[in-house]
Every structure is written in C-alpha cells, then in structure tokens.
PyMOL Python script that loads the backbone (N, CA, C, O; Angstrom):
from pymol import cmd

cmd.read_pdbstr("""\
ATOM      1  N   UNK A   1      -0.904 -20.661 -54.435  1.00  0.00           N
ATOM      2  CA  UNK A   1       0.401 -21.182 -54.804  1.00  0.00           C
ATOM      3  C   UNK A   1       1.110 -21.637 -53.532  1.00  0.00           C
ATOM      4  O   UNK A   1       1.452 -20.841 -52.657  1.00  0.00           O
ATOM      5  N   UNK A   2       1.317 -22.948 -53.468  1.00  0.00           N
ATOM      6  CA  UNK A   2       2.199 -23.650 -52.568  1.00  0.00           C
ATOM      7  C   UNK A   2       3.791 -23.274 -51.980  1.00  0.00           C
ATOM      8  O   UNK A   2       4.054 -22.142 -52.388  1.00  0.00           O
ATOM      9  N   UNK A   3       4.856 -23.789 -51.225  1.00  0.00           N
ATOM     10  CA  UNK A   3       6.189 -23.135 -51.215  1.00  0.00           C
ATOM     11  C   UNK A   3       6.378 -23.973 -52.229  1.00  0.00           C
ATOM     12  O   UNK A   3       7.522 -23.629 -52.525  1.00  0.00           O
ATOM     13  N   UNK A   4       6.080 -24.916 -53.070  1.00  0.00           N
ATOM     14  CA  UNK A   4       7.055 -25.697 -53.772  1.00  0.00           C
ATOM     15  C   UNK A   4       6.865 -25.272 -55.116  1.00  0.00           C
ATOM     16  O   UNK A   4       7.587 -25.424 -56.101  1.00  0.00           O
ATOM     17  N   UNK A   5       5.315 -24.484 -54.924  1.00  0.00           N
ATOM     18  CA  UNK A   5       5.574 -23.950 -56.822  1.00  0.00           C
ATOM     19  C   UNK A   5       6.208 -22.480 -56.422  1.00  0.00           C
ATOM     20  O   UNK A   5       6.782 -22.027 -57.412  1.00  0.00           O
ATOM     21  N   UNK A   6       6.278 -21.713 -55.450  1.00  0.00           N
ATOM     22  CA  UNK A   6       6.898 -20.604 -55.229  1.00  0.00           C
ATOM     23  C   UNK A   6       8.551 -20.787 -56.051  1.00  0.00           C
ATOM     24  O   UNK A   6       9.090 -19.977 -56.805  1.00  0.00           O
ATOM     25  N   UNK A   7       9.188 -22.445 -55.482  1.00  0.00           N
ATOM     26  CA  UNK A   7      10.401 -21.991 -55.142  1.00  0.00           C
ATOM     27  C   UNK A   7      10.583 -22.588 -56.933  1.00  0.00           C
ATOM     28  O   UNK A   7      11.189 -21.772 -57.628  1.00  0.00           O
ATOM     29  N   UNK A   8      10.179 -23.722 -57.585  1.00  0.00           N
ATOM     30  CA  UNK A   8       9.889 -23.634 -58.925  1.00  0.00           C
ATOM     31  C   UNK A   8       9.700 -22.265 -59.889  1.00  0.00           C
ATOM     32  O   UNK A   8      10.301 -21.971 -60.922  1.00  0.00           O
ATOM     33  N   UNK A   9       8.752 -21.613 -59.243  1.00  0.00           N
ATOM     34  CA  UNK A   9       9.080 -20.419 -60.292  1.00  0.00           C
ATOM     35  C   UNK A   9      10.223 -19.393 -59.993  1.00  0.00           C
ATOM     36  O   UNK A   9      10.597 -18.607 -60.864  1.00  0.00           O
ATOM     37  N   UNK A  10      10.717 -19.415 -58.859  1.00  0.00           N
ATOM     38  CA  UNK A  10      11.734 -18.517 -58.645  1.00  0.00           C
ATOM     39  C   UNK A  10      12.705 -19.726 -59.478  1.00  0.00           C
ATOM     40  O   UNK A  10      12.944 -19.516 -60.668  1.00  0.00           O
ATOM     41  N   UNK A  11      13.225 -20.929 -58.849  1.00  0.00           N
ATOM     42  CA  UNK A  11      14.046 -21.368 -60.239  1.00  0.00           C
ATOM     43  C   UNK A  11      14.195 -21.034 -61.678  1.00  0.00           C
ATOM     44  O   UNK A  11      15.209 -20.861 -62.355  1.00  0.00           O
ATOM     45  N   UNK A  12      12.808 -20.980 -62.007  1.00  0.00           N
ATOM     46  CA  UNK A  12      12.574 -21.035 -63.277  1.00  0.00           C
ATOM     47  C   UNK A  12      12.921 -19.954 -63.732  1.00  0.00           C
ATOM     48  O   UNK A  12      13.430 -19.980 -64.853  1.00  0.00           O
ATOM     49  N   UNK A  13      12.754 -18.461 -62.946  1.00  0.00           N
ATOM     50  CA  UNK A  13      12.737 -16.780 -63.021  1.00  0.00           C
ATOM     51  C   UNK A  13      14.154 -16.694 -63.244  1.00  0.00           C
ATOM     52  O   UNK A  13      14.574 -16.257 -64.316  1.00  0.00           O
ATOM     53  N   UNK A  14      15.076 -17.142 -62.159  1.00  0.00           N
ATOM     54  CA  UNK A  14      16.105 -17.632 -62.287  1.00  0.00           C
ATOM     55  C   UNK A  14      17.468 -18.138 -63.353  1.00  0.00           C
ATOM     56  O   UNK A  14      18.521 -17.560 -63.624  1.00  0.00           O
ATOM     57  N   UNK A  15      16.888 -19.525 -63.811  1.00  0.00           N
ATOM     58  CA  UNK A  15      17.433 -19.964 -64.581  1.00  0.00           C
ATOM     59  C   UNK A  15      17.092 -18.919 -65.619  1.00  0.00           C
ATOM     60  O   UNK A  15      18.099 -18.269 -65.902  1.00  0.00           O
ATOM     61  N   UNK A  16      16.076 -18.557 -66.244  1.00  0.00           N
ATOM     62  CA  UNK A  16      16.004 -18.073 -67.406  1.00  0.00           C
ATOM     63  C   UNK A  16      17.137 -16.844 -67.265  1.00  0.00           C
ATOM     64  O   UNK A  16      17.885 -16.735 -68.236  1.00  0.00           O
ATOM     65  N   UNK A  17      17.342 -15.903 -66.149  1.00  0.00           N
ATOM     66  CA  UNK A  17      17.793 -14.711 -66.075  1.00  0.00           C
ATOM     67  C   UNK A  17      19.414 -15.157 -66.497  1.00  0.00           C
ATOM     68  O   UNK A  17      20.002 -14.252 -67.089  1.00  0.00           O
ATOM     69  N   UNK A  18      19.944 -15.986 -66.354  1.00  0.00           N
ATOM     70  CA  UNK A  18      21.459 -16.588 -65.848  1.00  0.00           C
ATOM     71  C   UNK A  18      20.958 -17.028 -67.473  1.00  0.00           C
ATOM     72  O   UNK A  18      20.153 -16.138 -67.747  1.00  0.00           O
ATOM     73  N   UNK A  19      21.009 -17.611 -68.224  1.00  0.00           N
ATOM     74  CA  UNK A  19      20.724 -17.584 -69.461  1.00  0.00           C
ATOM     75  C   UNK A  19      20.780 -16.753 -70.900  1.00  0.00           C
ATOM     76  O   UNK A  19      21.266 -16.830 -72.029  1.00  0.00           O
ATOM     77  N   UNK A  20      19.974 -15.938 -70.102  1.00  0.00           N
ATOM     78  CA  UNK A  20      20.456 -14.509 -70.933  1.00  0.00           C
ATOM     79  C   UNK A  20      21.218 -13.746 -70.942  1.00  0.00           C
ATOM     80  O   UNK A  20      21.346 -12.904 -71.831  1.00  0.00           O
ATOM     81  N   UNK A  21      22.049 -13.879 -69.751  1.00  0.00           N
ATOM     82  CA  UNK A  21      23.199 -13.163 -69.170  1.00  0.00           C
ATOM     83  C   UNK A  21      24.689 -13.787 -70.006  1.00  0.00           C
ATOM     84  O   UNK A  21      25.717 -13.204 -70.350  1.00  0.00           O
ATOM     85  N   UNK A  22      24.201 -15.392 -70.146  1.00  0.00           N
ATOM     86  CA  UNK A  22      25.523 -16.363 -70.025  1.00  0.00           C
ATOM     87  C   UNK A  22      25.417 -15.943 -71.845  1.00  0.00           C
ATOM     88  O   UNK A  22      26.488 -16.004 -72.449  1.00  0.00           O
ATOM     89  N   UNK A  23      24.447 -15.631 -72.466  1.00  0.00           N
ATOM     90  CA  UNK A  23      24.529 -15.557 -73.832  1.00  0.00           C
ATOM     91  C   UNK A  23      25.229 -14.678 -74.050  1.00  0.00           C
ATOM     92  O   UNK A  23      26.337 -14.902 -74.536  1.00  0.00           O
ATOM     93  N   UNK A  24      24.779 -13.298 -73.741  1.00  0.00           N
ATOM     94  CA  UNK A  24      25.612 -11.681 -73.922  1.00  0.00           C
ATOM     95  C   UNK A  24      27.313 -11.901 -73.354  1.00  0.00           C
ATOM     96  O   UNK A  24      28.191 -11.267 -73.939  1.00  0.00           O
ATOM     97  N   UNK A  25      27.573 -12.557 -72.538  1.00  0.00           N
ATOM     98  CA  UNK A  25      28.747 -12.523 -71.919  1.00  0.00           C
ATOM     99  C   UNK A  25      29.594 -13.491 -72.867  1.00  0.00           C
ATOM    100  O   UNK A  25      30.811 -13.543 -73.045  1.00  0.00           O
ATOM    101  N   UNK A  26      28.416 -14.338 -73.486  1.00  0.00           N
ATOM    102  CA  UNK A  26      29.621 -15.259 -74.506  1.00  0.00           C
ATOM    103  C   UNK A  26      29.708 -14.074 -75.879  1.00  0.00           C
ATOM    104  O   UNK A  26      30.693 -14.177 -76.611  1.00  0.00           O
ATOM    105  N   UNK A  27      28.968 -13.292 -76.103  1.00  0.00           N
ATOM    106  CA  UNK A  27      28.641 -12.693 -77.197  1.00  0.00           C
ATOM    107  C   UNK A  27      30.477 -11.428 -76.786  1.00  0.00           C
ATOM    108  O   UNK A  27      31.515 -11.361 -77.444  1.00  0.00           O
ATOM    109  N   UNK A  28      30.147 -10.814 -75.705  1.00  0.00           N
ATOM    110  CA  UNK A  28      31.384  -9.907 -75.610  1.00  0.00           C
ATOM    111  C   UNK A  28      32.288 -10.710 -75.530  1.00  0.00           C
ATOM    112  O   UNK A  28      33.232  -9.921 -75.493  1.00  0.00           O
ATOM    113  N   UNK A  29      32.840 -11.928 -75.460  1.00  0.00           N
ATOM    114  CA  UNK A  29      33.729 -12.800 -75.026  1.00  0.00           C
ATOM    115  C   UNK A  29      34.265 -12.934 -76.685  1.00  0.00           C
ATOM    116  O   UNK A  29      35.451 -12.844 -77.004  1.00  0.00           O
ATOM    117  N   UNK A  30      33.140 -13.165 -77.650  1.00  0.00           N
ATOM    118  CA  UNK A  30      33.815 -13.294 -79.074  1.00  0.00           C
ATOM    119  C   UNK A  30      34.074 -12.677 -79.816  1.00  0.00           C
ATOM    120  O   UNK A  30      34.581 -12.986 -80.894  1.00  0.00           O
ATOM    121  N   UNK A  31      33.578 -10.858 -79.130  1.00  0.00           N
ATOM    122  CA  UNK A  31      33.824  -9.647 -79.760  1.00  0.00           C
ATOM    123  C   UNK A  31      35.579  -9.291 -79.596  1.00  0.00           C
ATOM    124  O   UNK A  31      36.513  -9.067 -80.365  1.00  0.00           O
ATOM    125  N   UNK A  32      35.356  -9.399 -78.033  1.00  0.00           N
ATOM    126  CA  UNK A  32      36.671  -9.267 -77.431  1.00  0.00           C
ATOM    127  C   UNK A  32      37.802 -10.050 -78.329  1.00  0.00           C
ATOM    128  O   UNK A  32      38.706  -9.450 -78.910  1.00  0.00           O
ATOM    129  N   UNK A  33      37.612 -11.589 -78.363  1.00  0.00           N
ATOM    130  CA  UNK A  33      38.599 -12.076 -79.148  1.00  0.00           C
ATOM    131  C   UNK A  33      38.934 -12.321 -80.660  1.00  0.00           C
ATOM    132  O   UNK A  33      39.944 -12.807 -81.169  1.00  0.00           O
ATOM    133  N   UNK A  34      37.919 -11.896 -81.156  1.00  0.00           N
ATOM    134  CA  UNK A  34      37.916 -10.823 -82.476  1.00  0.00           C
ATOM    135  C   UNK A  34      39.078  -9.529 -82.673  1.00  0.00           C
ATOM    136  O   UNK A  34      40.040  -9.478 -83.439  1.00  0.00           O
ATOM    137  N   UNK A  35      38.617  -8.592 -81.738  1.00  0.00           N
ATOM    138  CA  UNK A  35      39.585  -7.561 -81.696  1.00  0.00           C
ATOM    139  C   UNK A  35      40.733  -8.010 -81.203  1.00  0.00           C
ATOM    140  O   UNK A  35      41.656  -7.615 -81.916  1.00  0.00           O
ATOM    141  N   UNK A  36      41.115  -8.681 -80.275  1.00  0.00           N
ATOM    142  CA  UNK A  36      42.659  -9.441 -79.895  1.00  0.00           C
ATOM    143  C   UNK A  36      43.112 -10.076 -81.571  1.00  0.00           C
ATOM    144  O   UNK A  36      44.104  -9.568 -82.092  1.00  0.00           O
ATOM    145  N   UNK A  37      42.488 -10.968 -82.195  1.00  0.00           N
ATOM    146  CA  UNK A  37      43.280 -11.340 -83.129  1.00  0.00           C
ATOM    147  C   UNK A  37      43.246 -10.062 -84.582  1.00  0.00           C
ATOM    148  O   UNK A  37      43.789 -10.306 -85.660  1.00  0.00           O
ATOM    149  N   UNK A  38      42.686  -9.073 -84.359  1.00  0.00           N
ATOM    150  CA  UNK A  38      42.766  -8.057 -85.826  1.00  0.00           C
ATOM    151  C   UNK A  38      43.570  -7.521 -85.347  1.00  0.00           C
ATOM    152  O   UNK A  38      44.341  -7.141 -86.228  1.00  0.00           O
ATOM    153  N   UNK A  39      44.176  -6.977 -83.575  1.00  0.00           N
ATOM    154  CA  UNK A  39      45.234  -6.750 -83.198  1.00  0.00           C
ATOM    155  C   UNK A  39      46.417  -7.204 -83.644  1.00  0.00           C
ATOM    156  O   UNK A  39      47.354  -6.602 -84.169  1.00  0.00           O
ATOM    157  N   UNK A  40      46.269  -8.301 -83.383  1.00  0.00           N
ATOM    158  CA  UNK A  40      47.563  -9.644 -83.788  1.00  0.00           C
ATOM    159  C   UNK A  40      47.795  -9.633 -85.206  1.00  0.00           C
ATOM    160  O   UNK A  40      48.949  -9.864 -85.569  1.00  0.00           O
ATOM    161  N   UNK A  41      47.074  -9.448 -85.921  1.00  0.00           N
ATOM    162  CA  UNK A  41      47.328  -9.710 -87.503  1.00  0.00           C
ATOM    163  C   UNK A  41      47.810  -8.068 -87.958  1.00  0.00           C
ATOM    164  O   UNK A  41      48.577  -7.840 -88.893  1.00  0.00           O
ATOM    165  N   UNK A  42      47.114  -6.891 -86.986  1.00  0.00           N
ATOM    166  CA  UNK A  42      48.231  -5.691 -87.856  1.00  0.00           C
ATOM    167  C   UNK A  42      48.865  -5.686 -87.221  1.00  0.00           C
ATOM    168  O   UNK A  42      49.737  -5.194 -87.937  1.00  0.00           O
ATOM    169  N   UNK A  43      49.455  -5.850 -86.083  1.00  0.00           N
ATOM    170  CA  UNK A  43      50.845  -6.510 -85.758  1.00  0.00           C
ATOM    171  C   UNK A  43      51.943  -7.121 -86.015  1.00  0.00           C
ATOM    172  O   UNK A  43      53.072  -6.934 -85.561  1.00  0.00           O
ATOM    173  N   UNK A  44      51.507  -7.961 -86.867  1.00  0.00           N
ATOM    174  CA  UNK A  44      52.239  -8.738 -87.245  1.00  0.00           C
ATOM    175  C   UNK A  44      52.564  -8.235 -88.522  1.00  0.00           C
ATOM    176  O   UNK A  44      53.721  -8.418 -88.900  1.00  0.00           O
ATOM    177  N   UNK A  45      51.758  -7.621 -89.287  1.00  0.00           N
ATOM    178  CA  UNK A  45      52.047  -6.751 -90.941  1.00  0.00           C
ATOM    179  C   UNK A  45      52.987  -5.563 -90.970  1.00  0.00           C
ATOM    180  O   UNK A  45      53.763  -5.162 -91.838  1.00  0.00           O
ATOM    181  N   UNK A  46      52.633  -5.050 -89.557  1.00  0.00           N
ATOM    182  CA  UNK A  46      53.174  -3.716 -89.427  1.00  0.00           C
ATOM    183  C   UNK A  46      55.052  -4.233 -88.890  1.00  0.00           C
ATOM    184  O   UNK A  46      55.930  -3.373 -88.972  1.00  0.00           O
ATOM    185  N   UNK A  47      55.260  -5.092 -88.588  1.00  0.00           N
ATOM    186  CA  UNK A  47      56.359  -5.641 -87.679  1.00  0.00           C
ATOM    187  C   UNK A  47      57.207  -6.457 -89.011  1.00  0.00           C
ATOM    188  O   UNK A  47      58.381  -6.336 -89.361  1.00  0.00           O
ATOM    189  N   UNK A  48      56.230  -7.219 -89.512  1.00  0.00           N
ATOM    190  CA  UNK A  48      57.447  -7.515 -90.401  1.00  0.00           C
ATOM    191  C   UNK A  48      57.926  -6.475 -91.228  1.00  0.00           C
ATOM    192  O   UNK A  48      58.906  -6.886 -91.850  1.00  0.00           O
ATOM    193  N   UNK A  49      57.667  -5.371 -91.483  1.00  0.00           N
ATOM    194  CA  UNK A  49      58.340  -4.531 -92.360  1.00  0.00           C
ATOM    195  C   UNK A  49      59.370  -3.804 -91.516  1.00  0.00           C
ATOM    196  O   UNK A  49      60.171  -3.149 -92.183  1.00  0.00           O
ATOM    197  N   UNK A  50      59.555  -3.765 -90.005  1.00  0.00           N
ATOM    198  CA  UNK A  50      60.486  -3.241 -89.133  1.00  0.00           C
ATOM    199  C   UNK A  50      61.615  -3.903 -88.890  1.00  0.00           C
ATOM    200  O   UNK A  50      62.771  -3.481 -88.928  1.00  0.00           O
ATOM    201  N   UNK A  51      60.966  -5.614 -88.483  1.00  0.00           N
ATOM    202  CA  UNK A  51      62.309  -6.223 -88.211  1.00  0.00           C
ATOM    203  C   UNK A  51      62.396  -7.548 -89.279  1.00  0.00           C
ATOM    204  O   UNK A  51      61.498  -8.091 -89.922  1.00  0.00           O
ATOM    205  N   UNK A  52      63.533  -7.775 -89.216  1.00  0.00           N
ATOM    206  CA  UNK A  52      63.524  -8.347 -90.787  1.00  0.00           C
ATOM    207  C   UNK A  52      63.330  -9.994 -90.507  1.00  0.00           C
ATOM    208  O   UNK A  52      62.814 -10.307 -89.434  1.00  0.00           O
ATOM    209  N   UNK A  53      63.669 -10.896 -91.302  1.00  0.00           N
ATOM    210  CA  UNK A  53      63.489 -12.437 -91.329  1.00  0.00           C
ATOM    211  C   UNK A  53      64.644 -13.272 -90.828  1.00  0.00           C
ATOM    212  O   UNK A  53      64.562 -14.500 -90.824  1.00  0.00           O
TER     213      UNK A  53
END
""", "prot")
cmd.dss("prot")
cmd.show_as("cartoon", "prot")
cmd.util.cbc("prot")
cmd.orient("prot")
C-alpha cells in the first residue's frame, strides 16, 4: 500500500466515523427539541389557568 492509498483510507476511516457521529448528534438534537416543545405546551396549559386572558 502506497502513501496515497494510506491517506485515502484514512479519509475514508474518517469520513465514515464523522458520519455516524453527525447522525446521533442530529438524533439528540431532535430529542432535545422534542422535550423543549412538550415543555412549552404544559406550560402553556398549566399558565393559562393561572393568569387570565
């Protein structure tokens, strides 16, 4: 194996790793803003019965 398929498969080792990473991180990213808006909505149920219109 040459430096140029060396540095190809380290790309490749690479890219794939940053990939799987960028998936899970979008995955907690839509969990996260899931729970921000079920926040927001009993919030908002629990609040209108406190302060009025």
């Amino acid at each position: 194996m040459d430096k140029q398929e060396k540095i190809e498969e380290e790309y490749r080792l690479k890219r794939w790793n940053y990939e799987e990473h960028e998936d899970e991180l979008i995955n907690q990213r839509d969990r996260a803003v899931s729970i921000i808006e079920e926040v927001q909505d009993r919030s908002n149920y629990y609040l209108k019965n406190v302060i009025p219109d």
